[in-house]
Backbone as JSON, one array per atom type, in Angstrom:
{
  "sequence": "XXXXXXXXXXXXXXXXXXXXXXXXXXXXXXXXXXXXXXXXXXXXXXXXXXXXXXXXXXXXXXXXXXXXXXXXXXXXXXXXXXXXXXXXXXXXXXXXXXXXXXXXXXXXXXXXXXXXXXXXXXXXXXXXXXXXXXXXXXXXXXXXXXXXXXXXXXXXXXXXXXXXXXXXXXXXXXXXXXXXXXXXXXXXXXXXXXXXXXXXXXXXXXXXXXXXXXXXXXXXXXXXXXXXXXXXXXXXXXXXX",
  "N": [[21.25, -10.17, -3.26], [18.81, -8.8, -0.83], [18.17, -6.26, 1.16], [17.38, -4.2, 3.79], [16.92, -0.6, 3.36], [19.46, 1.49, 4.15], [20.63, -0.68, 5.48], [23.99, -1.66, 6.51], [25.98, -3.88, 3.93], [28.66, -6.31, 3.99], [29.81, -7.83, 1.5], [30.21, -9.83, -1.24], [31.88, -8.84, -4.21], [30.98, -9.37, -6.59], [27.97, -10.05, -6.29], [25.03, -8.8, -6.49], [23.35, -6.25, -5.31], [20.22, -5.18, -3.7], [17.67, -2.9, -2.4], [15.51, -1.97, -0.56], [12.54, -0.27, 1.06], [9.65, 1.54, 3.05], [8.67, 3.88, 2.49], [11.12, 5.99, 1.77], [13.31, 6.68, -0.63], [15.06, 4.18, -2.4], [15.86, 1.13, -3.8], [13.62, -0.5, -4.62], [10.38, 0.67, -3.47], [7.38, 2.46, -1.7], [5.17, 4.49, -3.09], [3.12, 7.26, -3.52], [1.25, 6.18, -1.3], [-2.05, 5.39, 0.24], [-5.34, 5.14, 1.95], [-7.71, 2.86, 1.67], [-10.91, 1.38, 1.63], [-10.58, 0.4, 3.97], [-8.24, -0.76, 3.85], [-4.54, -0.17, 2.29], [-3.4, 1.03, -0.51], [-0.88, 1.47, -3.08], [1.73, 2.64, -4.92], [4.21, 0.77, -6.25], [7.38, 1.35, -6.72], [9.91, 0.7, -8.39], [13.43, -0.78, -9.83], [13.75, -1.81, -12.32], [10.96, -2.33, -13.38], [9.43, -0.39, -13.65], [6.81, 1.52, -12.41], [4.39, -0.09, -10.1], [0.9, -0.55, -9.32], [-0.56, -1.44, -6.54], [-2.46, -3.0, -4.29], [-3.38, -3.61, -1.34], [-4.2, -6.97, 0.76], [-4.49, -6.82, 3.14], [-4.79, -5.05, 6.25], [-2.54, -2.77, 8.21], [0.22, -1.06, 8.42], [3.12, -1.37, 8.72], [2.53, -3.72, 6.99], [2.77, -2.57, 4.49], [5.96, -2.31, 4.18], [6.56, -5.06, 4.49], [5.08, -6.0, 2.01], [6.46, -4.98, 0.17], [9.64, -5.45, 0.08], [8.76, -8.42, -0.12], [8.2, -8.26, -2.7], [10.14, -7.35, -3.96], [11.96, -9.33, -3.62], [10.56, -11.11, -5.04], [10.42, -10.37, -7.61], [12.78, -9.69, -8.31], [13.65, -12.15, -8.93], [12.44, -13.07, -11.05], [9.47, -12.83, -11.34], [6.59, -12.65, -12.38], [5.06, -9.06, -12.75], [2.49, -8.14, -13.21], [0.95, -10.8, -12.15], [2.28, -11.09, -9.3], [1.0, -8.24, -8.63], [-1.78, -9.16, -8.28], [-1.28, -11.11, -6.5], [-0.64, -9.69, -4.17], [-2.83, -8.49, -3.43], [-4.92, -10.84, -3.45], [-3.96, -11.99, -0.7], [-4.49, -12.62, 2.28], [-3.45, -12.53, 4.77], [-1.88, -13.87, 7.75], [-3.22, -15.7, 10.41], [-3.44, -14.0, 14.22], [-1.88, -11.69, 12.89], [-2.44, -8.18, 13.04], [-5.12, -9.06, 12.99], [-8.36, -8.43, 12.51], [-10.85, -9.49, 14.59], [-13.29, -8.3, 15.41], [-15.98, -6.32, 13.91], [-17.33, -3.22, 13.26], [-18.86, 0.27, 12.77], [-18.66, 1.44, 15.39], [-17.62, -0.19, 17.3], [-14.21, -1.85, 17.66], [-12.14, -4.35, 17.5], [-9.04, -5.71, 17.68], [-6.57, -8.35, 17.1], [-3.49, -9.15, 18.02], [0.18, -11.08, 17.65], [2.21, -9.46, 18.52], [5.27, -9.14, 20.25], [7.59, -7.65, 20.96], [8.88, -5.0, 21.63], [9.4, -3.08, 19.37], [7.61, -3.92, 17.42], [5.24, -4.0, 18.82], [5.12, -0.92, 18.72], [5.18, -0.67, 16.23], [2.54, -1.98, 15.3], [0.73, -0.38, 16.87], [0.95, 2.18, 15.42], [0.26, 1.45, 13.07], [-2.34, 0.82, 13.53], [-3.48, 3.7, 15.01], [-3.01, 5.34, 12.77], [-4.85, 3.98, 10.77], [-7.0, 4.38, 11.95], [-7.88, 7.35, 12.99], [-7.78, 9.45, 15.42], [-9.67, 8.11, 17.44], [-10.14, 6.36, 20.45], [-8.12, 3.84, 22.45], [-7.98, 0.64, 23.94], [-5.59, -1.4, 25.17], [-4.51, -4.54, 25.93], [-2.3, -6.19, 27.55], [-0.23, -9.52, 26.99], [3.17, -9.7, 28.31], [5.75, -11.85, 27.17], [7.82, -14.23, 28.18], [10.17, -14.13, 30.93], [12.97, -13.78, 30.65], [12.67, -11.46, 28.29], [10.66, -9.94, 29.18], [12.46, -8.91, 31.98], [14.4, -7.94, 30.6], [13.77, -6.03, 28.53], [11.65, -4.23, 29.37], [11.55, -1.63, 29.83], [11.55, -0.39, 27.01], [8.76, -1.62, 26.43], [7.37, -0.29, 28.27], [7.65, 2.28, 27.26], [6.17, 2.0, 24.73], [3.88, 0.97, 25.04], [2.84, 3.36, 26.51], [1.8, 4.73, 24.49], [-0.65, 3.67, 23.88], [-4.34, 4.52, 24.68], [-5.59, 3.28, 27.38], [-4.11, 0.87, 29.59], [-4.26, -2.69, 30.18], [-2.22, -5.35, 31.6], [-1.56, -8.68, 31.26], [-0.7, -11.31, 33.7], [3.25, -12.65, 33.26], [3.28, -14.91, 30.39], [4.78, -17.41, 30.78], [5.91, -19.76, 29.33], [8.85, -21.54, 28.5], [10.32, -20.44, 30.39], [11.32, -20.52, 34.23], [10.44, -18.75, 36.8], [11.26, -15.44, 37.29], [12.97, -14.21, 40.03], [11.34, -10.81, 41.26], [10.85, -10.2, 38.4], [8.38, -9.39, 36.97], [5.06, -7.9, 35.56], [4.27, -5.83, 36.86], [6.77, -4.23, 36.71], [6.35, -3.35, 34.25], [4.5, -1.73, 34.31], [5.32, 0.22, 36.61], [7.05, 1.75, 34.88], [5.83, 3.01, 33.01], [4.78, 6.17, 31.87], [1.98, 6.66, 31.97], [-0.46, 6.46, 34.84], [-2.41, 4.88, 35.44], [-2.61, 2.2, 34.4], [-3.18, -1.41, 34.78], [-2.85, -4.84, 36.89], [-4.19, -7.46, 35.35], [-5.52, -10.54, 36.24], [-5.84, -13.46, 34.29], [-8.3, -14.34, 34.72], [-9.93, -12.47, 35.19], [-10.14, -10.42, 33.44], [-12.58, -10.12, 31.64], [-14.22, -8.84, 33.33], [-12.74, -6.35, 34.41], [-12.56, -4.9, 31.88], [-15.32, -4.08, 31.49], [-16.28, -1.66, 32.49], [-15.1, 0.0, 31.2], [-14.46, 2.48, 28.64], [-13.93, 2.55, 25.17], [-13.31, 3.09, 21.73], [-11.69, 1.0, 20.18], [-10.1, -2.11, 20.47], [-7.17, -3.83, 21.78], [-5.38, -6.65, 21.74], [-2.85, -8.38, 23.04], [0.34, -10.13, 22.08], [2.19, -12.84, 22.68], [1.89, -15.04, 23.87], [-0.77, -16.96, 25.81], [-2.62, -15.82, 25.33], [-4.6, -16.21, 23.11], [-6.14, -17.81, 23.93], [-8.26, -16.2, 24.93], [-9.76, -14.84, 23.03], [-11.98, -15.79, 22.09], [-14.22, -15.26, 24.3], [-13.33, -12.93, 24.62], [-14.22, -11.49, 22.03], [-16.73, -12.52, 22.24], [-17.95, -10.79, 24.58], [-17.24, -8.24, 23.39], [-19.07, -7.8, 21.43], [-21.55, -7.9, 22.54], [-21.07, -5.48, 23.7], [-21.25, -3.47, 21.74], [-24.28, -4.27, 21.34], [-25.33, -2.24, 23.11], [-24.07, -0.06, 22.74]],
  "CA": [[20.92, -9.9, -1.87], [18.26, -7.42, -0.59], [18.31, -5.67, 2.59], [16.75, -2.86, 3.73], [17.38, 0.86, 3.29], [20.19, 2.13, 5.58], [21.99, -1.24, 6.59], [24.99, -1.79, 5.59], [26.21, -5.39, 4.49], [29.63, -6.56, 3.27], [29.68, -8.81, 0.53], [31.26, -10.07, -2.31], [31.71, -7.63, -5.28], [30.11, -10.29, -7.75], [26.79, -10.03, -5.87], [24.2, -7.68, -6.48], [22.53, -5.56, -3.96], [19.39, -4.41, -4.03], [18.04, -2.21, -1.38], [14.09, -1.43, 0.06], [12.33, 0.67, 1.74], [8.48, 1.61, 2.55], [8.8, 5.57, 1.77], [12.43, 6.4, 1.74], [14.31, 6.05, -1.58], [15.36, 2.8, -2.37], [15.31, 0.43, -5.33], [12.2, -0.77, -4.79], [9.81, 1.78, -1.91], [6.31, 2.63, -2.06], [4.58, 5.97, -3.03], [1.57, 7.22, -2.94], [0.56, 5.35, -0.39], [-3.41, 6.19, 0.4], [-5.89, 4.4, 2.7], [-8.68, 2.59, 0.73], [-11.96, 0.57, 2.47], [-9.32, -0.54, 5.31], [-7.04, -1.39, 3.3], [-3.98, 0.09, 1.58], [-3.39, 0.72, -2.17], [0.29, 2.02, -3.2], [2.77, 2.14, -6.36], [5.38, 0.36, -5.87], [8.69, 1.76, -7.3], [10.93, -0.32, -9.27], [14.28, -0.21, -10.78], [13.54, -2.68, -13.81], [9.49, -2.75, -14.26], [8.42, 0.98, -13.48], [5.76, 0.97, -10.93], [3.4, -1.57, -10.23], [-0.03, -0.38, -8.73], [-0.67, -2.74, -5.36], [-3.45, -3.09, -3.32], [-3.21, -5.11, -0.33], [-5.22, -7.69, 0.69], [-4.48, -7.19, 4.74], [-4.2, -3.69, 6.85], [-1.62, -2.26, 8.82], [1.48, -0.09, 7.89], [4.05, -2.62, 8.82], [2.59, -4.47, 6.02], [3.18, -2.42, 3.48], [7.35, -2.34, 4.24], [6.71, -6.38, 4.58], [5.19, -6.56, 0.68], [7.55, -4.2, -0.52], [10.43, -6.66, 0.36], [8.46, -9.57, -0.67], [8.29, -8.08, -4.21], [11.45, -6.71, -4.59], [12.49, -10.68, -3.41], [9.72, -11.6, -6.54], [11.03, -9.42, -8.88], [14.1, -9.94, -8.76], [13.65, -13.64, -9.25], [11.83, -13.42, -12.12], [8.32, -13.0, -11.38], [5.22, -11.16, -13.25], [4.25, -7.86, -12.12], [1.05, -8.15, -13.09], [1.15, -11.47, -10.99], [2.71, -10.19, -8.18], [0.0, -7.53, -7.52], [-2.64, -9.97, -8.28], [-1.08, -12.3, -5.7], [-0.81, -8.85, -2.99], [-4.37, -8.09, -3.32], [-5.61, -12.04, -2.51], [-3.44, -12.42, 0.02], [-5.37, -12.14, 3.64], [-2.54, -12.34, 5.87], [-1.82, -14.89, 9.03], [-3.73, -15.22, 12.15], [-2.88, -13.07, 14.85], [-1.05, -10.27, 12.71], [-3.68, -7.08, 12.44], [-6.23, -9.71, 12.65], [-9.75, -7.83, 12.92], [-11.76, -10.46, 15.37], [-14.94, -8.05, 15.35], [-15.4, -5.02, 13.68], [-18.53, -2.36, 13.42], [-18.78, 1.41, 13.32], [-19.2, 1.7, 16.92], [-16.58, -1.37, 17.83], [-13.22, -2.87, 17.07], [-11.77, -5.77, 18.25], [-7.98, -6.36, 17.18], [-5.87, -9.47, 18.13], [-2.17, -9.58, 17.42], [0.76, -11.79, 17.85], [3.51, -8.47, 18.58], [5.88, -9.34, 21.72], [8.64, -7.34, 21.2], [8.6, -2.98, 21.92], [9.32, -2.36, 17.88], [6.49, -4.88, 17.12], [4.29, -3.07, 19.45], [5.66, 0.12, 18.27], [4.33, -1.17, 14.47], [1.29, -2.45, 15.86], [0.41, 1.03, 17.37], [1.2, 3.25, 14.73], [-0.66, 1.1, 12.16], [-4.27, 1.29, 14.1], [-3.21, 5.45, 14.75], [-3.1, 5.78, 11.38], [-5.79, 3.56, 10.27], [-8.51, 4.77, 12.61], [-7.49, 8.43, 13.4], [-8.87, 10.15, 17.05], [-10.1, 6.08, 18.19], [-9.64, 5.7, 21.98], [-7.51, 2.16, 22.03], [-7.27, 0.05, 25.34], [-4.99, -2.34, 24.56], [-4.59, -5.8, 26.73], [-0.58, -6.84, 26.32], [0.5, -10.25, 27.78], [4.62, -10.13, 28.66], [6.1, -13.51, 26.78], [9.29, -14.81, 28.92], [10.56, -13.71, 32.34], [14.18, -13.14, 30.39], [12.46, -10.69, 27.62], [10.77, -8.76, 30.22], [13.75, -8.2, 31.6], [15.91, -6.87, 28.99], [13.37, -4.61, 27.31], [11.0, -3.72, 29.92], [11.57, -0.14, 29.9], [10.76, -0.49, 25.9], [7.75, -2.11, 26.64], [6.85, 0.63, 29.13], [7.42, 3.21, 26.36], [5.54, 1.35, 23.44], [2.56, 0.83, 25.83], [2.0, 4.21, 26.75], [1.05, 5.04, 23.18], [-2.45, 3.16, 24.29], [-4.98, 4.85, 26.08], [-5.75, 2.61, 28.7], [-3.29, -0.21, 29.84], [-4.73, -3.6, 31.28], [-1.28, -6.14, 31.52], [-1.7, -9.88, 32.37], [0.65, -11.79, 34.57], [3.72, -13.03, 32.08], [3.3, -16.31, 29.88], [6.34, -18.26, 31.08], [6.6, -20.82, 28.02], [10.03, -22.71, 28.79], [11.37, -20.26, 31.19], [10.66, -20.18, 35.44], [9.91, -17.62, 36.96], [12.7, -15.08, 38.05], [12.77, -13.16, 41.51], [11.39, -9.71, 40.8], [10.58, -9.78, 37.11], [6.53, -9.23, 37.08], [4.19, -7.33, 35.1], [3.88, -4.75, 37.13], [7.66, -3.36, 36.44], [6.07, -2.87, 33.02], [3.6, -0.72, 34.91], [6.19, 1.05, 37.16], [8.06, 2.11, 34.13], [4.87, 3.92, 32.13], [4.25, 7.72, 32.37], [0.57, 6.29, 32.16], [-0.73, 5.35, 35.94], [-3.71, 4.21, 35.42], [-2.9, 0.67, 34.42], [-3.54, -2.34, 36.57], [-2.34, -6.08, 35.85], [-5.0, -8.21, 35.35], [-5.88, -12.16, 36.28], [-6.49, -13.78, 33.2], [-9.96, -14.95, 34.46], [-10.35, -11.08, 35.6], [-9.97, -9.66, 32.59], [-13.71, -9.16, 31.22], [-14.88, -8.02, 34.26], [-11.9, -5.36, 33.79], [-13.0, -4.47, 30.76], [-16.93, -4.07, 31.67], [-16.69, -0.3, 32.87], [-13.87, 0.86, 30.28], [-15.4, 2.87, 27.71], [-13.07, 2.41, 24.24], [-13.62, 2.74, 20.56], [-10.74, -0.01, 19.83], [-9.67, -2.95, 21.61], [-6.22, -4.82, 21.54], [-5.21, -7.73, 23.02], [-1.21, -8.26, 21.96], [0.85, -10.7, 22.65], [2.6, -14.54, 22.04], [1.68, -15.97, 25.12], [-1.59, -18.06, 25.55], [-3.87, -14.83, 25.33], [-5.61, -15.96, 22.63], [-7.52, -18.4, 24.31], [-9.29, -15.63, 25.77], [-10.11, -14.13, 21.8], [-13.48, -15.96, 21.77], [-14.86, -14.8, 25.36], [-13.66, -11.31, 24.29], [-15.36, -11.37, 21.21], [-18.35, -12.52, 23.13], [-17.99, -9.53, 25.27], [-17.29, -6.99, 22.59], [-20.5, -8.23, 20.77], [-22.81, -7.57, 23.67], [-20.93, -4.38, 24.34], [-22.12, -3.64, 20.48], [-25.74, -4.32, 21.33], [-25.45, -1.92, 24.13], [-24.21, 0.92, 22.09]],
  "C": [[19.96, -8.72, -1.8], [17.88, -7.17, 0.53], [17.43, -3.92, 2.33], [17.62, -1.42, 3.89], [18.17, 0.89, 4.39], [20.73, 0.8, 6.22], [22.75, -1.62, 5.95], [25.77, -2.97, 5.4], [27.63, -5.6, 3.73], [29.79, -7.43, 2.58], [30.46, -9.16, -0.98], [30.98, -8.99, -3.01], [31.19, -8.23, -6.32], [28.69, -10.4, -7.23], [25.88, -8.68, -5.76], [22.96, -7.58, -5.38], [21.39, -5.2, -3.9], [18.65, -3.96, -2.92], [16.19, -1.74, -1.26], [13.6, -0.5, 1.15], [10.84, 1.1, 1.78], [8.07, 2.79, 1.99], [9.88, 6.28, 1.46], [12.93, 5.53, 0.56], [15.25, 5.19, -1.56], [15.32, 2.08, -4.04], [14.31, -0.1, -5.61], [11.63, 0.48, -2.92], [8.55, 2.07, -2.65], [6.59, 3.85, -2.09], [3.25, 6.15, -3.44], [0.23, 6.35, -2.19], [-1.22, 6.18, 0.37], [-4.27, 4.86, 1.16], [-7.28, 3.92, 1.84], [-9.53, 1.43, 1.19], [-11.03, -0.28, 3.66], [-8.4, -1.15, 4.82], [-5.91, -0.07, 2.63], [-3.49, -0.19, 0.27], [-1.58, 1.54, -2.37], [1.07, 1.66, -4.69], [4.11, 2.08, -5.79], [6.4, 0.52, -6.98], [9.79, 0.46, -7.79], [12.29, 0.06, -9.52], [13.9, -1.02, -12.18], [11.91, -2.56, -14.24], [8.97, -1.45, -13.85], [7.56, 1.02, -11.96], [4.89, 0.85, -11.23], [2.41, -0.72, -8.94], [0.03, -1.46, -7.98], [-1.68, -2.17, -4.74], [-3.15, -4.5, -2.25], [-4.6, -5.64, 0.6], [-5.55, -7.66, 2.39], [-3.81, -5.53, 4.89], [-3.12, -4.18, 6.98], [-0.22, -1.63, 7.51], [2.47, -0.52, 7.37], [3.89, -3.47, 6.91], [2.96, -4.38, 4.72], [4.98, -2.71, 2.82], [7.67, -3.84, 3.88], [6.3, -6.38, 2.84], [5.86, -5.95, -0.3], [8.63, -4.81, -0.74], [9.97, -7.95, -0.44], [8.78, -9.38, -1.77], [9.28, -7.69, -4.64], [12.21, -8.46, -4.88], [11.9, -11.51, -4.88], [10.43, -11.45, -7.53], [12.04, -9.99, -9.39], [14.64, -11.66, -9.22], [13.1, -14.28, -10.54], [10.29, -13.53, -12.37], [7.29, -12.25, -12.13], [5.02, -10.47, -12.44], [2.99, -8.06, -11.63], [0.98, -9.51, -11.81], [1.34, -11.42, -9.67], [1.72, -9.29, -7.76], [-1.17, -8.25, -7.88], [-2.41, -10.63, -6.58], [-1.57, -11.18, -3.91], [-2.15, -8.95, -2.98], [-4.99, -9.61, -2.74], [-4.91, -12.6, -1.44], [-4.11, -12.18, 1.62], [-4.96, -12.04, 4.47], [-2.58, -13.57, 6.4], [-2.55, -15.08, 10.42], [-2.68, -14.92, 13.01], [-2.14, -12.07, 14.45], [-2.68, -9.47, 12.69], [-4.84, -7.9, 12.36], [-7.04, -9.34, 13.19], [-10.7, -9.31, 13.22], [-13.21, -9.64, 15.46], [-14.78, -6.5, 14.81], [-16.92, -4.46, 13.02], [-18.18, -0.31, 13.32], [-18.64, 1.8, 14.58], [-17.54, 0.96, 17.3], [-15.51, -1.67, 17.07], [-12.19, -3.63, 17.77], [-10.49, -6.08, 17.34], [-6.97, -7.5, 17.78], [-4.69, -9.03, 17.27], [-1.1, -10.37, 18.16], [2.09, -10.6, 18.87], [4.03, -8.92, 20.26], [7.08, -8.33, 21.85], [8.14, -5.3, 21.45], [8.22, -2.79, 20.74], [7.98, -3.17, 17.4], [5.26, -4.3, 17.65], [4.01, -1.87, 18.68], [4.37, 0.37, 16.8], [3.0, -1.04, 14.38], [0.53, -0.28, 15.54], [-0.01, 2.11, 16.23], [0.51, 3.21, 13.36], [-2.15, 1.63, 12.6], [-4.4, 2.8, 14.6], [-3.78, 5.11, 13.58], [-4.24, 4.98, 10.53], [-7.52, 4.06, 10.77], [-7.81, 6.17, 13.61], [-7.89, 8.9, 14.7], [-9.57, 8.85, 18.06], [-9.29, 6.0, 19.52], [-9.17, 4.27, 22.09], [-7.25, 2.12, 23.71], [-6.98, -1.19, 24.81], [-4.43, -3.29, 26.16], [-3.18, -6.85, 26.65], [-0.6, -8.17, 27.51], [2.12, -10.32, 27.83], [4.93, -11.68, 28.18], [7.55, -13.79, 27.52], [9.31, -13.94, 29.99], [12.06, -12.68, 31.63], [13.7, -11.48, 29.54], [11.77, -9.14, 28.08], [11.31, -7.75, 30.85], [14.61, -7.64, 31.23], [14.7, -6.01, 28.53], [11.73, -4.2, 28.14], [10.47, -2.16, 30.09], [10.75, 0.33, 27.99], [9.33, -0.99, 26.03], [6.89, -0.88, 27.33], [6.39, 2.07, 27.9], [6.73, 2.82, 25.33], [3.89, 1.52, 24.1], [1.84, 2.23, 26.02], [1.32, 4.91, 25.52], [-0.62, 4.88, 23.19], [-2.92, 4.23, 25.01], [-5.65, 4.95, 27.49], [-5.1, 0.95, 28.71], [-4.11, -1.17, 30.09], [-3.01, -4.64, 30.78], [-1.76, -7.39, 32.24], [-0.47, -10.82, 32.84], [1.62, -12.27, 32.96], [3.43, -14.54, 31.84], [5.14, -16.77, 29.9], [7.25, -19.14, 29.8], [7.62, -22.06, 28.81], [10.76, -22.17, 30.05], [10.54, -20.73, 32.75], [10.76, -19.22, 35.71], [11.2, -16.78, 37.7], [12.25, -13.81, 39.05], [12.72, -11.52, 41.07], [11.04, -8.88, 39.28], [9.19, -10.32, 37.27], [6.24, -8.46, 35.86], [4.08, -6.05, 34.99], [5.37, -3.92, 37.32], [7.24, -2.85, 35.24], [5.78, -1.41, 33.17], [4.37, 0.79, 35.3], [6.94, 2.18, 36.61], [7.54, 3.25, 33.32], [4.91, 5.59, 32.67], [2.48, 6.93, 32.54], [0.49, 5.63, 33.82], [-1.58, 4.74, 36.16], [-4.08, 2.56, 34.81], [-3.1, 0.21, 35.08], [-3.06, -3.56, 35.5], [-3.32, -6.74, 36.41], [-4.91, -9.88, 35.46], [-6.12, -12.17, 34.58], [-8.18, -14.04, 33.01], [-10.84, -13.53, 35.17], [-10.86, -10.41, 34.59], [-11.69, -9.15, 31.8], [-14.18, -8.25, 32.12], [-14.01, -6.65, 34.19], [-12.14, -4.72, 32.85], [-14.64, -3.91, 30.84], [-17.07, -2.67, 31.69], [-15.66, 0.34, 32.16], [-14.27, 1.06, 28.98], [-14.13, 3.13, 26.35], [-14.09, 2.35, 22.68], [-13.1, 1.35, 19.43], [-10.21, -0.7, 21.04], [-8.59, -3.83, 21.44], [-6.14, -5.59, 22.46], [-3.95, -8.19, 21.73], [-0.16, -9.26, 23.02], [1.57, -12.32, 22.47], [2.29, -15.45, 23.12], [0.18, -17.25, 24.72], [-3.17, -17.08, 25.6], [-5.08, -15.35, 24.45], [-6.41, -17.18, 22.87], [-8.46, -17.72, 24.73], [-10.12, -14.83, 24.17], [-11.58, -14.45, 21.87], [-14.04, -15.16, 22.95], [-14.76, -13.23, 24.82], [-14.56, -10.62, 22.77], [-16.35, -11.4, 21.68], [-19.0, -11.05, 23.85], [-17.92, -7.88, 24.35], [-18.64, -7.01, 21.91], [-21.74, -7.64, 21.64], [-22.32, -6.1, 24.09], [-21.55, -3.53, 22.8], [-23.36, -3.16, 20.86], [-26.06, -3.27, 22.58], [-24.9, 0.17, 23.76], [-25.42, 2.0, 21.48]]
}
C-alpha cells in the first residue's frame, strides 16, 4: 500500500506500507527541487534505489507530489529507475491540467481543468511559484449548483489569491438550478471587490481593458469552448504589446 505522508490507514500487519511525500520526509519525497526552462528537475528519494535524478516533462508543483507517488507506485512494483525517469521526462501531461494554450515573454495563456478550492489552491501556487511578481486574472467557471454550495466560501478564499476575478454563470451538467446558489455568492464571499460575473459571450469584451501578465481560465464546466476565441484574443493582445 502507499499513501501519503501524514494519513493514517489501518491495515493488515502482513502488508507493507510505504509512505510519500513532495518535501516532507517520507519513503519516497523529492529534494532539491529547482526550476529548469519551465519545467522542474528534482531527486527523488528512495528507500531501496538511492535517488533517482527526474526531470519532468510537464510544469506545475502539484505535479511534482503526483510523480512522486507514481514512482514510488513504479518502484515498488518492480520497475527501472533509469526507466522511470526516462518515462517522467517524456511524459507531457493531459489536456486541461497546467496546459500552456499561448505563451511569450510578454503573454501567458493557462487553461486548467481545477473545480474544487484545493485544486485551485494547487493551481495558484504552482503559476506563483513558476512565474514570480506576474499579475494573474484568472476566469473560474463554478461546476454544479450542489458544489457551489458546500464550498463556496473555499472558492471565495482560493480565488482571491488572483489578481483580478472575472466568474461565469455556473455549468449545471446534471444538476437544476437551485434558488439562490449563483456566482455571485462566490463574489460576495471574496475580500477582493472588484470582480464581476461574466456572460459567457461577454467575456472577451471583459477582458479587452484588463491589463495582465497571466491569464487563467479554470474550470470543468464547458469553458473550454471558449479556449480558442481566447487564444485568438491573447494573440492580438501580443501584437499590441
Amino acid at each position: 500500500v502507499i499513501a501519503k505522508e501524514g494519513i493514517h490507514l489501518e491495515i493488515d500487519g502482513n502488508v507493507e506500507l510505504y509512505s510519500y511525500s513532495r518535501e516532507n520526509k517520507a519513503q519516497f519525497f523529492a529534494s532539491n527541487i529547482r526550476q529548469v526552462n519551465g519545467t522542474y528537475e528534482f531527486d527523488l528519494n528512495t528507500p531501496d534505489h538511492g535517488d533517482i535524478h527526474i526531470r519532468l516533462g510537464i510544469p506545475g508543483l502539484i505535479n511534482i507530489e503526483n510523480a512522486v507517488a507514481a514512482s514510488a507506485a513504479s518502484l515498488t512494483a518492480g520497475a527501472d529507475a533509469k526507466e522511470l525517469a526516462a518515462a517522467l521526462d517524456s511524459f507531457t501531461g493531459i489536456k486541461r491540467r497546467f496546459d500552456h494554450i499561448s505563451i511569450t515573454e510578454d503573454l501567458i495563456y493557462i487553461d486548467d481543468y481545477a473545480h474544487h478550492p484545493e485544486e485551485i489552491i494547487g493551481l495558484l501556487n504552482s503559476v506563483r511559484h513558476m512565474y514570480p511578481g506576474k499579475k494573474i486574472v484568472g476566469v473560474f467557471q463554478p461546476h454544479l449548483y450542489s458544489r457551489t454550495r458546500d464550498h463556496a466560501e473555499g472558492f471565495a478564499k482560493s480565488l482571491d489569491q488572483l489578481d483580478e476575478v472575472i466568474l461565469l454563470p455556473i455549468y449545471p451538467a446534471r444538476e437544476k438550478p437551485m434558488p439562490g446558489i449563483e456566482s455571485e455568492m462566490i463574489l460576495r464571499l471574496m475580500n477582493k471587490t472588484d470582480g464581476i460575473v461574466s456572460e459567457k459571450k461577454d467575456l472577451i469584451k471583459n477582458l479587452e481593458n484588463r491589463e495582465f501578465d497571466i491569464l487563467l481560465t479554470i474550470g470543468a464546466g464547458d469553458i473550454d469552448e471558449l479556449v480558442e476565441p481566447i487564444k485568438n484574443f491573447v494573440e492580438s493582445k501580443k501584437s499590441q504589446v
